[in-house]
C-alpha positions in Angstrom: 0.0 0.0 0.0 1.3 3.3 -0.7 1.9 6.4 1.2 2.2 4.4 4.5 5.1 4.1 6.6 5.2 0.2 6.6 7.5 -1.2 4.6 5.9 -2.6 1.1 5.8 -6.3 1.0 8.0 -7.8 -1.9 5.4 -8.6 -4.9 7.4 -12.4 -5.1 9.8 -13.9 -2.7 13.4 -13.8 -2.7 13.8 -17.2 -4.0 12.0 -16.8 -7.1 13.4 -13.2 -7.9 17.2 -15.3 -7.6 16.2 -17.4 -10.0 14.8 -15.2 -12.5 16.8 -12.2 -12.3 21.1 -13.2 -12.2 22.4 -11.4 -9.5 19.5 -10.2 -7.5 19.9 -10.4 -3.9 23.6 -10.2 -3.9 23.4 -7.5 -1.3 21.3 -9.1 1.5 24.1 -11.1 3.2 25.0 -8.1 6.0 28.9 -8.6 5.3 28.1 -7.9 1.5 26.7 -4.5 2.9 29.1 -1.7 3.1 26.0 0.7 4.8 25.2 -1.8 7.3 26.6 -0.5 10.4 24.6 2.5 10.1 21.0 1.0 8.3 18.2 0.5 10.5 14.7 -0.4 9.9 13.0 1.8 12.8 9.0 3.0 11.9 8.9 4.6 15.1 12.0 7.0 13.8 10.6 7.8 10.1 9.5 11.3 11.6 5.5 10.4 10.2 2.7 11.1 12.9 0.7 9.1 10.8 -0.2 6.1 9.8 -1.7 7.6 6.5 -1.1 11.2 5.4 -4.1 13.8 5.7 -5.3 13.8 2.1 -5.8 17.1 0.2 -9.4 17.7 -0.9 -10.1 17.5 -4.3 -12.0 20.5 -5.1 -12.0 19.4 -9.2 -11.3 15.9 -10.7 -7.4 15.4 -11.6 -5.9 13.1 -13.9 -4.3 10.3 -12.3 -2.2 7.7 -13.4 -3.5 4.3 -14.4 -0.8 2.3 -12.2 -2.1 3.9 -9.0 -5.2 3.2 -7.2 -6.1 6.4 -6.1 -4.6 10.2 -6.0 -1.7 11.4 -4.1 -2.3 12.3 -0.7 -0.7 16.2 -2.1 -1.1 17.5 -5.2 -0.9 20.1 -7.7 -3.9 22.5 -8.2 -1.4 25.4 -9.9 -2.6 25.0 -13.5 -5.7 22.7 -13.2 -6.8 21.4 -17.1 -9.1 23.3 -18.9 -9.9 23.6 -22.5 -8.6 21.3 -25.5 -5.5 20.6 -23.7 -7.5 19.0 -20.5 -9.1 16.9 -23.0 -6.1 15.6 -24.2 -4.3 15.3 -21.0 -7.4 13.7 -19.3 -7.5 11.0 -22.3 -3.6 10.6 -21.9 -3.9 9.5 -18.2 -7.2 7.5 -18.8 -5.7 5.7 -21.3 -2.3 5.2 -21.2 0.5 3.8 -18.4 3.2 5.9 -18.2 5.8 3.5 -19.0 4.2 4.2 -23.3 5.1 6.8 -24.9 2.4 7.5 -26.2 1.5 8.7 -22.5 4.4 11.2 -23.1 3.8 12.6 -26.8 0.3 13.5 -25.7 0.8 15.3 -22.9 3.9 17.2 -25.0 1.2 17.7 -27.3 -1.4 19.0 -25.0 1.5 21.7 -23.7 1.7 22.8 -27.2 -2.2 23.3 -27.5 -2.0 25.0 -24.2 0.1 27.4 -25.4 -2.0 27.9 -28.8 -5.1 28.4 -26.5 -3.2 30.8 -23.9 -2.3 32.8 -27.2 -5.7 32.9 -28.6 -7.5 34.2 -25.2 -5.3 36.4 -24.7 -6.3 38.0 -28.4 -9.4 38.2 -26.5 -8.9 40.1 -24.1 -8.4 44.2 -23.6 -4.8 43.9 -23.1 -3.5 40.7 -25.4 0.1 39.7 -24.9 2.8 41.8 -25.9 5.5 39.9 -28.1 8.1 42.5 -28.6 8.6 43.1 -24.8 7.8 39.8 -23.5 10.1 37.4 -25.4 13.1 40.1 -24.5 13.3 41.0 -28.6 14.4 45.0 -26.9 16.7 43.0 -24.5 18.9 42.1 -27.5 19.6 45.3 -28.6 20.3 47.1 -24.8 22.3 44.2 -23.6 24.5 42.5 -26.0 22.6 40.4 -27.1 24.5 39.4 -31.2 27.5 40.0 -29.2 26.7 37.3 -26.6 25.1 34.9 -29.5 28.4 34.8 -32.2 31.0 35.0 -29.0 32.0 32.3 -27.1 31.2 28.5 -27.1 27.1 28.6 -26.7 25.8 25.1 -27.1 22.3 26.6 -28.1 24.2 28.0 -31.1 22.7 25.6 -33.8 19.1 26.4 -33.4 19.6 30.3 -33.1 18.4 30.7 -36.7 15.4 29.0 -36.0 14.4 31.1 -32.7 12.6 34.3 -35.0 10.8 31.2 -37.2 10.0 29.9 -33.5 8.7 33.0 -31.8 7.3 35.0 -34.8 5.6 32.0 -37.2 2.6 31.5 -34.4 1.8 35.8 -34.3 2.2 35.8 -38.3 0.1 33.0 -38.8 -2.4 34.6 -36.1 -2.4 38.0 -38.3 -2.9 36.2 -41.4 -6.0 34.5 -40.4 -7.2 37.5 -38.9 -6.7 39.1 -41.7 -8.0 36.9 -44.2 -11.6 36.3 -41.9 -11.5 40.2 -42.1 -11.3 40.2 -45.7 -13.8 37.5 -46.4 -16.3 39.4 -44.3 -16.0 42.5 -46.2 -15.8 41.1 -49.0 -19.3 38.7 -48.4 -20.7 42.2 -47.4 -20.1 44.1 -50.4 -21.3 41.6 -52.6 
């Protein structure tokens, strides 16, 4: 059981973990041990006033992973999921162990949505995001910055030409739709 001080029980005995695994259990003679002078196995000195942790409340469902039985005792509530991306990362979790990588390339996936969606409400909103002063673009000519990109040995120097195509191709491609729904519209209503 997790998230209790007791030690787990071992899932097959030591016997049959020998002889499937070549090597395993070399360590439990003591004079194999270099630590054991100074291991001991005392609950009463693990510093836990509980048998099981207080458990945080769970004000909205979060994912969980399908190898555990229930949530963590503490968890994040930071950046709960919401939109698209909460699909997807909801879906990941449901679905997948975390030992697939499948697992993985969803929830990178769902980061990149998150960002796309974070972009798009804040073209929403009365004060959208700034990209000029908050990717540091002014930064680079106040401080250095082509002097501290060509000058010593930078091991982000390979992708530097791809950082403007980065940054800029998600606000051009933005603009462009915007513009071209703007254009259709005037367009329908002239004609």
């Amino acid at each position: 059981m997790p998230y209790t001080p007791d030690k787990p029980p071992l899932a097959r005995s030591s016997d049959q973990l020998r002889a499937r695994i070549p090597g395993w259990g070399v360590d439990l003679d003591p004079k194999d041990r270099p630590s054991v002078p100074r291991e001991r196995f005392d609950p009463e000195h693990t510093g836990a006033h509980w048998q099981f942790p207080e458990r945080q409340p769970e004000r909205q469902p979060r994912e969980r992973s399908i190898e555990h039985k229930f949530l963590t005792p503490v968890f994040g509530t930071s950046c709960p999921p919401r939109g698209l991306s909460g699909v997807m990362r909801r879906y990941a979790y449901r679905t997948y162990s975390e030992g697939r990588a499948a697992h993985w390339l969803l929830l990178l996936a769902a980061d990149r949505v998150d960002t796309a969606e974070s972009t798009l409400r804040s073209l929403v909103t009365r004060r959208p995001d700034n990209p000029v002063t908050e990717t540091g673009v002014r930064s680079e000519f106040s401080h250095h910055g082509l002097a501290s990109r060509t000058r010593g040995r930078r091991a982000d120097r390979v992708h530097h030409p791809l950082d403007p195509i980065v940054v800029a191709a998600p606000w051009l491609l933005a603009g462009g739709l915007v513009y071209a729904g703007v254009r259709r519209i005037t367009r329908h209503r002239r004609g």
